[in-house]
BASE-517264 format. One record per residue: residue in one letter; x, y, z of N, C-alpha, C in turn. Coordinates in steps of 0.2 Angstrom, whole numbers, padded with zeros to 4 digits, always signed. Atoms other than C-alpha are relative to their C-alpha. Layout:
AXYZXYZXYZ ...
This chain:
X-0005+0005-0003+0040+0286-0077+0005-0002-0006 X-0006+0003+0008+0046+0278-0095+0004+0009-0002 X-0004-0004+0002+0052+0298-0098+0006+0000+0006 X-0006+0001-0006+0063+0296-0082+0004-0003+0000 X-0007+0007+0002+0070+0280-0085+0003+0002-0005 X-0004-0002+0007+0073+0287-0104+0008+0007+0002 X-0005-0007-0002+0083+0304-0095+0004-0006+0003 X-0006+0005-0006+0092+0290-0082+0008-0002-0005 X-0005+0003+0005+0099+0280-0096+0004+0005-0005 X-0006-0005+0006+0106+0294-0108+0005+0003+0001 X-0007-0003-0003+0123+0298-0107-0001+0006+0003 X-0001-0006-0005+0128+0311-0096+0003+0007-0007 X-0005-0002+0005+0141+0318-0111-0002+0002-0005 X+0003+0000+0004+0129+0315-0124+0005-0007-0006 X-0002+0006+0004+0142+0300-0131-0003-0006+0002 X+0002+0007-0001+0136+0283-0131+0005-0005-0001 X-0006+0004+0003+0149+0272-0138+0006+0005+0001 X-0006-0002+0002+0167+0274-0137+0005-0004-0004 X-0005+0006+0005+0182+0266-0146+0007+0001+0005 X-0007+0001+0000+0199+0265-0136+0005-0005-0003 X-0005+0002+0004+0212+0263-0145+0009+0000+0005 X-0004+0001-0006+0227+0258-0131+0004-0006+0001 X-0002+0008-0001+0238+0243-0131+0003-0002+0007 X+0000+0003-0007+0241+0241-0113-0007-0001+0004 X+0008+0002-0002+0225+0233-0108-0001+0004+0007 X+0002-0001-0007+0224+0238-0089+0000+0008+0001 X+0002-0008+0000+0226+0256-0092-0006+0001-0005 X+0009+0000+0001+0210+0253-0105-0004-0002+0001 X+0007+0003-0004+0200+0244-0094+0000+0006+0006 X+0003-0002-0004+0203+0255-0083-0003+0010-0001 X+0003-0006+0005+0200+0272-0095-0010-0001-0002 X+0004+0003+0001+0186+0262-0098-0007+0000+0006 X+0004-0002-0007+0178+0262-0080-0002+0007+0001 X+0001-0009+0001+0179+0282-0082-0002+0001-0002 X+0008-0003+0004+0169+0284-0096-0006-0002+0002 X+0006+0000-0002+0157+0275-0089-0005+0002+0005 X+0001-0002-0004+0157+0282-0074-0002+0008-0001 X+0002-0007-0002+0159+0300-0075-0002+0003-0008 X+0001-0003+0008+0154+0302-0095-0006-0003-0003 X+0008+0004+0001+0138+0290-0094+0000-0004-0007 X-0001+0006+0008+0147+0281-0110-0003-0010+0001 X+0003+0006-0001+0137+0264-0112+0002-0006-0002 X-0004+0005+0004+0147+0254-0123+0008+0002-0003 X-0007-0004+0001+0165+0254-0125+0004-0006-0003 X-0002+0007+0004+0174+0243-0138+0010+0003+0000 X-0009+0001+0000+0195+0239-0138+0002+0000-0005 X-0003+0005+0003+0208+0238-0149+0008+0002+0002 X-0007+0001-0002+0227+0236-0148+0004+0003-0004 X-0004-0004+0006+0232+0245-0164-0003+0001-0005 X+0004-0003+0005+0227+0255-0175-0004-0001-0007 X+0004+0006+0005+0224+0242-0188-0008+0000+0000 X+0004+0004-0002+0214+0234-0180-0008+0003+0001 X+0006-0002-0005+0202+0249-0172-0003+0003-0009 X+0003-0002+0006+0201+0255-0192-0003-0005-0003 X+0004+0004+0004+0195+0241-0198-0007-0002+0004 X+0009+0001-0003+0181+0239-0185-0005+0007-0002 X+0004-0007+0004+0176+0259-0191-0002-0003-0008 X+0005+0004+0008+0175+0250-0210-0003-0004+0001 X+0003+0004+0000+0166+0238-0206-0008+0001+0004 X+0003-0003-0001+0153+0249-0199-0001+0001+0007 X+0002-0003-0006+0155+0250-0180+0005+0007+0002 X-0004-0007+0000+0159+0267-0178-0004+0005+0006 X+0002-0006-0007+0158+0277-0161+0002+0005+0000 X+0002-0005+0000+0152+0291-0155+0007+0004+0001 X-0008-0003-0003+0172+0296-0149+0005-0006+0001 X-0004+0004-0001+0186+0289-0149+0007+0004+0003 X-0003+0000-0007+0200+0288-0136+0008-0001-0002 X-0004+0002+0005+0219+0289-0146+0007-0001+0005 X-0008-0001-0004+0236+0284-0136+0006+0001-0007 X-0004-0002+0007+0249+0292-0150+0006-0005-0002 X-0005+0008+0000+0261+0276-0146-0002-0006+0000 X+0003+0010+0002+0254+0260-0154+0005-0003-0001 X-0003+0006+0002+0261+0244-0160+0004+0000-0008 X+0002+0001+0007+0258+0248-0177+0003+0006-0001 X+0000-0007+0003+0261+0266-0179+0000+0006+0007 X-0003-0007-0004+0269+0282-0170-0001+0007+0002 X-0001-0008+0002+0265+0300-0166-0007-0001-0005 X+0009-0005+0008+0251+0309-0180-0001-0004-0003 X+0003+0003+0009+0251+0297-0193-0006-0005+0003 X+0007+0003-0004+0237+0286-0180-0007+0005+0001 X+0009-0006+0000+0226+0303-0179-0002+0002-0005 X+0003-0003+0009+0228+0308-0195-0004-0006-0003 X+0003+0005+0003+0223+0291-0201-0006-0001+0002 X+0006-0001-0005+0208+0292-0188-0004+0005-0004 X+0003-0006+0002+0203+0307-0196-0002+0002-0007 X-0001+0002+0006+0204+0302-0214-0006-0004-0001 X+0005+0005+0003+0194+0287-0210-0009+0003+0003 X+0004-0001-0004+0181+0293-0197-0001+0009-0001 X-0001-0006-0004+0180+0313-0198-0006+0002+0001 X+0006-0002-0004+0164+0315-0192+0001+0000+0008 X+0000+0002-0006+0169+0306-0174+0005+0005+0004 X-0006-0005-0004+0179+0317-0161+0004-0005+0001 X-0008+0004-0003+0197+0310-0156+0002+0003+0006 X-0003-0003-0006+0204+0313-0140+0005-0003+0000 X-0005+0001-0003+0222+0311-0137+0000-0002+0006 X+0000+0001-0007+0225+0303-0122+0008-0005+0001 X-0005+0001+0001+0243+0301-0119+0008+0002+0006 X-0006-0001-0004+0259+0301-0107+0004+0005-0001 X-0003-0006+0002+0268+0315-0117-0004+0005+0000 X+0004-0006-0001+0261+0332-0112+0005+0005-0003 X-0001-0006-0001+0272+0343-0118-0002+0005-0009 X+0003-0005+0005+0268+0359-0128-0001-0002-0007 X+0000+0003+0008+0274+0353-0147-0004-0003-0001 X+0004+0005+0001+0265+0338-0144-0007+0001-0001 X+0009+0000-0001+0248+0345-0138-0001+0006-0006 X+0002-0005+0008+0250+0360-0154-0001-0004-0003 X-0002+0004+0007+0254+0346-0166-0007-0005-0001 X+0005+0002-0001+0240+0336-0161-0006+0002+0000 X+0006-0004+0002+0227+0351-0161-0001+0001-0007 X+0001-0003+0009+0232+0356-0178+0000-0008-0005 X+0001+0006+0008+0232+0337-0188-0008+0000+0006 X+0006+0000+0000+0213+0339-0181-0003-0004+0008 X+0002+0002-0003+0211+0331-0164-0006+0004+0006 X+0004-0004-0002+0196+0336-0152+0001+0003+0006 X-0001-0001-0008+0203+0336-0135+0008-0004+0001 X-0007-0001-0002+0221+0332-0127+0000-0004+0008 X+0001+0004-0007+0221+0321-0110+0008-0002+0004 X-0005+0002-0002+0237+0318-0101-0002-0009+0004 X+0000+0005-0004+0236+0300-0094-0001+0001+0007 X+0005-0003-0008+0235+0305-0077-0001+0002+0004 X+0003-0006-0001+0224+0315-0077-0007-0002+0004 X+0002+0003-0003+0210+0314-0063-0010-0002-0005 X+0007+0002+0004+0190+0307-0066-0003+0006-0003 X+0001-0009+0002+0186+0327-0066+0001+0000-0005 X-0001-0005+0008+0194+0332-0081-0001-0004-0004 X+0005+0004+0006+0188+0317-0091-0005+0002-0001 X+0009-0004+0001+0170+0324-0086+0004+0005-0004 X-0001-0005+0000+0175+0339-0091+0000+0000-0008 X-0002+0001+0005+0182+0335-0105-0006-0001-0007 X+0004+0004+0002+0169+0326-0112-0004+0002-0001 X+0003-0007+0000+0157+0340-0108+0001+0006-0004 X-0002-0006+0004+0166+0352-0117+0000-0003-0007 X+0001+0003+0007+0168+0341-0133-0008-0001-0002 X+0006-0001+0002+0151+0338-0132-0005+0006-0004 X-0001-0007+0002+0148+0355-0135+0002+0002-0006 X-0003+0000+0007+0157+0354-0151+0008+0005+0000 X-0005-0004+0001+0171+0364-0144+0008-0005+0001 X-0005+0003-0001+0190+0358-0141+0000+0001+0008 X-0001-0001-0005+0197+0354-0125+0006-0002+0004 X-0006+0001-0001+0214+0355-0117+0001+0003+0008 X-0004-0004-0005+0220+0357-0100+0000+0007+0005 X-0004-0005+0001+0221+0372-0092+0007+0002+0001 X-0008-0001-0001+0238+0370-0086+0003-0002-0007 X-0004+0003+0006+0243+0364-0102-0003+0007-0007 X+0005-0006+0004+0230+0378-0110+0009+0005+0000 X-0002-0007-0002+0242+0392-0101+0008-0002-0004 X-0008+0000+0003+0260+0385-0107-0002-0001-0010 X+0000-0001+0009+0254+0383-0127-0001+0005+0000 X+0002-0008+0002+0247+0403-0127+0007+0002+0000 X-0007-0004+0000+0266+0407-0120+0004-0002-0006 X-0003+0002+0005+0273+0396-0133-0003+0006-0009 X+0001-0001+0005+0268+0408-0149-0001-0002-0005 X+0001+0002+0008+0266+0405-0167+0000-0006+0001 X+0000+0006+0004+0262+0391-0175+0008-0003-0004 X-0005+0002+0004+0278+0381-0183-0001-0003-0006 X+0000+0002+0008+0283+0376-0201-0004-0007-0001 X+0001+0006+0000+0280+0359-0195-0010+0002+0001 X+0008+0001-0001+0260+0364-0189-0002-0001-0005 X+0008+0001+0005+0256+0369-0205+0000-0007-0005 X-0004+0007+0006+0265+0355-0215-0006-0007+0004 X+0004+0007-0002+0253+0343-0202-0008+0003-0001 X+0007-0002+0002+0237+0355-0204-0002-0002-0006 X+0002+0001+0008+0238+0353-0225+0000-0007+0001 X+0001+0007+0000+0241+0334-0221-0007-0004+0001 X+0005+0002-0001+0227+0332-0212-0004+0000-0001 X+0004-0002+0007+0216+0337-0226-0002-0004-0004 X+0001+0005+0005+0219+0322-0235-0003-0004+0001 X+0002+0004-0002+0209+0311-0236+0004-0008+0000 X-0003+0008+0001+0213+0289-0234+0002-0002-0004 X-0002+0002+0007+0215+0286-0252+0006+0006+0000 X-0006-0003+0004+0225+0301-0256+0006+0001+0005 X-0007+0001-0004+0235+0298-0238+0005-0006-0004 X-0001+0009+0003+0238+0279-0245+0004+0004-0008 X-0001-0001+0002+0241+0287-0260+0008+0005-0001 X-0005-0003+0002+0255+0300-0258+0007-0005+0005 X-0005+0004-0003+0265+0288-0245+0002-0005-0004 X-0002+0005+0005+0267+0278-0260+0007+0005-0005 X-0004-0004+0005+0274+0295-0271+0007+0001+0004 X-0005+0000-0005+0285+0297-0255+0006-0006+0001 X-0006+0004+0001+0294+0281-0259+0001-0003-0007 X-0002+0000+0004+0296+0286-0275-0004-0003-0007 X+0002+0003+0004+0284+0277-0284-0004+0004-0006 X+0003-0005+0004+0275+0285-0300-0007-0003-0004 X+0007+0000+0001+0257+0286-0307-0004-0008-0002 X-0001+0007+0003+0258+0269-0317+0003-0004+0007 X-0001+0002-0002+0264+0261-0304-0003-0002+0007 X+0006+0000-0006+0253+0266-0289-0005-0002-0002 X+0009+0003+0001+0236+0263-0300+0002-0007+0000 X-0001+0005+0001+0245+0245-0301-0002-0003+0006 X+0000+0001-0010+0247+0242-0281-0004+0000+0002 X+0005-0001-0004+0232+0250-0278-0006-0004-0003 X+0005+0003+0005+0221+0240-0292-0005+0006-0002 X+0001-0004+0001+0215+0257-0297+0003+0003-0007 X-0002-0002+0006+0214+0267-0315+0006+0005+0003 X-0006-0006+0000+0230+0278-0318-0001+0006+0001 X+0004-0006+0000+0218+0293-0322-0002+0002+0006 X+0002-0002-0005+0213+0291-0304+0004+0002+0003 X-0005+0000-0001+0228+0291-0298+0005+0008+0001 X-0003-0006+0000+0234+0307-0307-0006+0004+0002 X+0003-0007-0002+0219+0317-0302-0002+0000+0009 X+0001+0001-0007+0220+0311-0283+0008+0004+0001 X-0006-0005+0000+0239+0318-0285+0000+0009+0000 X+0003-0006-0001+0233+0333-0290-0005+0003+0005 X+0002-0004-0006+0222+0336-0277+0003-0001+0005 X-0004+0000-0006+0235+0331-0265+0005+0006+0000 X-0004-0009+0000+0249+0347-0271-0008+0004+0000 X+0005-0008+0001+0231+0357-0272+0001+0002+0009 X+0000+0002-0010+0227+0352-0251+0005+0004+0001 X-0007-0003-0006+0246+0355-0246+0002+0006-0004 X-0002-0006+0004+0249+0371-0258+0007+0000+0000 X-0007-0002+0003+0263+0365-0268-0002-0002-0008 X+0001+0000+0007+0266+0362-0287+0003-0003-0004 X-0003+0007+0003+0276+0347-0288+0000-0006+0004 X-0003+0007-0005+0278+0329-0280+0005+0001+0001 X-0006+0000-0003+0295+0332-0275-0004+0006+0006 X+0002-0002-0006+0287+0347-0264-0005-0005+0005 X+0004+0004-0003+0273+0335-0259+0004-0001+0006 X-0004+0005-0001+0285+0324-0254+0003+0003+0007 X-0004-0004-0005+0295+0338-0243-0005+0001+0007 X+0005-0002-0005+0280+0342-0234-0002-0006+0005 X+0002+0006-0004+0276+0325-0229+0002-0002+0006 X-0007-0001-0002+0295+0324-0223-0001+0003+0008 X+0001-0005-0005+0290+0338-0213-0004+0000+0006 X+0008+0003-0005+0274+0334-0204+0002-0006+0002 X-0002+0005-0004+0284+0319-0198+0007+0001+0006 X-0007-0002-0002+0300+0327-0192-0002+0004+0008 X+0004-0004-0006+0291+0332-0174+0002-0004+0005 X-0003+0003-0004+0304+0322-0164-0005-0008+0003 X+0003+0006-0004+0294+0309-0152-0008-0003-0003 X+0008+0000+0006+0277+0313-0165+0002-0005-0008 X-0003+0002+0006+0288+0304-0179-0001-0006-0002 X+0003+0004+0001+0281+0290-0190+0005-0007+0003 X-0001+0005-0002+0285+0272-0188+0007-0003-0003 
């Protein structure tokens, strides 16, 4: 009987915990209702901006998935998933967002997300979704699967957000600093950090994005932000 109750209570999904990240409350309360309706998700914590959801990740509450709308308060487009993916890259990420269209959902696969949700989209393909992530694999739409295949290559911008994605928090934090110019002495300052760390987190930033100076860095950065409606803050 105790193994029946134990099978009862386990998620369906295999997630326990989630995180929505959403600053329109009533569309996450009720995102909310659907995880734990059709994804067997048992505890489901808020936040309003992306701030706020990463400092509840430092500070050790970190679930099993989280749930990303690309337009915050705080921050625009990629630089909220990438910065997701920097702090947490264990956790899967789900796009979950009103802009469907193809750039979008490339651009979002390639800076590392796990799945792609169009807001509204029915209880089904949240199951579904969530099923398929559990699995370890990605998962997109088919309607939206069929129009990326027709779409071709990858763009200049993918790769520029691919190598992006690589970096880790400190050396994201750190080249958005070489991006407004600042130089090695200057950032160890701001960040309360030695110099020497400094240049050798520099360096593995041109190693990550395969270039050979800070001014390329720099271009690349440029780049991986210039994705129209994906574009930072």
């Amino acid at each position: 009987m105790q193994d029946e109750d134990s099978a009862m209570n386990r998620p369906r999904s295999g997630f326990r915990t989630a995180l929505i990240i959403e600053d329109h409350p009533l569309f996450g309360d009720a995102l909310a209702m659907t995880l734990q309706t059709v994804a067997g998700v048992q505890v489901v914590e808020h936040a309003e901006k992306l701030d706020a959801a990463i400092k509840m990740i430092e500070q050790g509450d970190r679930p099993d998935i989280i749930l990303l709308d690309l337009n915050l308060p705080d921050v625009d487009g990629l630089e909220g998933l990438m910065a997701l993916r920097q702090t947490a890259p264990d956790v899967p990420v789900v796009v979950v967002t009103s802009a469907a269209e193809p750039r979008i959902i490339r651009s979002a696969l390639v800076a590392g997300a796990a799945g792609f949700l169009p807001k509204h989209s029915k209880r089904d393909l949240f199951r579904q979704a969530f099923e398929t992530i559990a699995m370890g694999e990605i998962f997109v739409p088919e309607a939206n699967l069929a129009t990326l295949t027709e779409r071709g290559q990858p763009s200049p911008q993918d790769d520029a957000i691919r190598r992006m994605s690589q970096l880790t928090r400190q050396q994201a934090k750190i080249l958005e600093q070489v991006c407004e110019g600042k130089m090695n002495k200057q950032i160890a300052h701001d960040m309360d950090i030695a110099e020497t760390t400094v240049k050798a987190h520099v360096t593995a930033i041109m190693r990550k994005l395969g270039v050979t100076s800070r001014t390329q860095a720099v271009l690349m950065a440029r780049e991986a932000q210039t994705t129209g409606p994906l574009s930072g803050h």
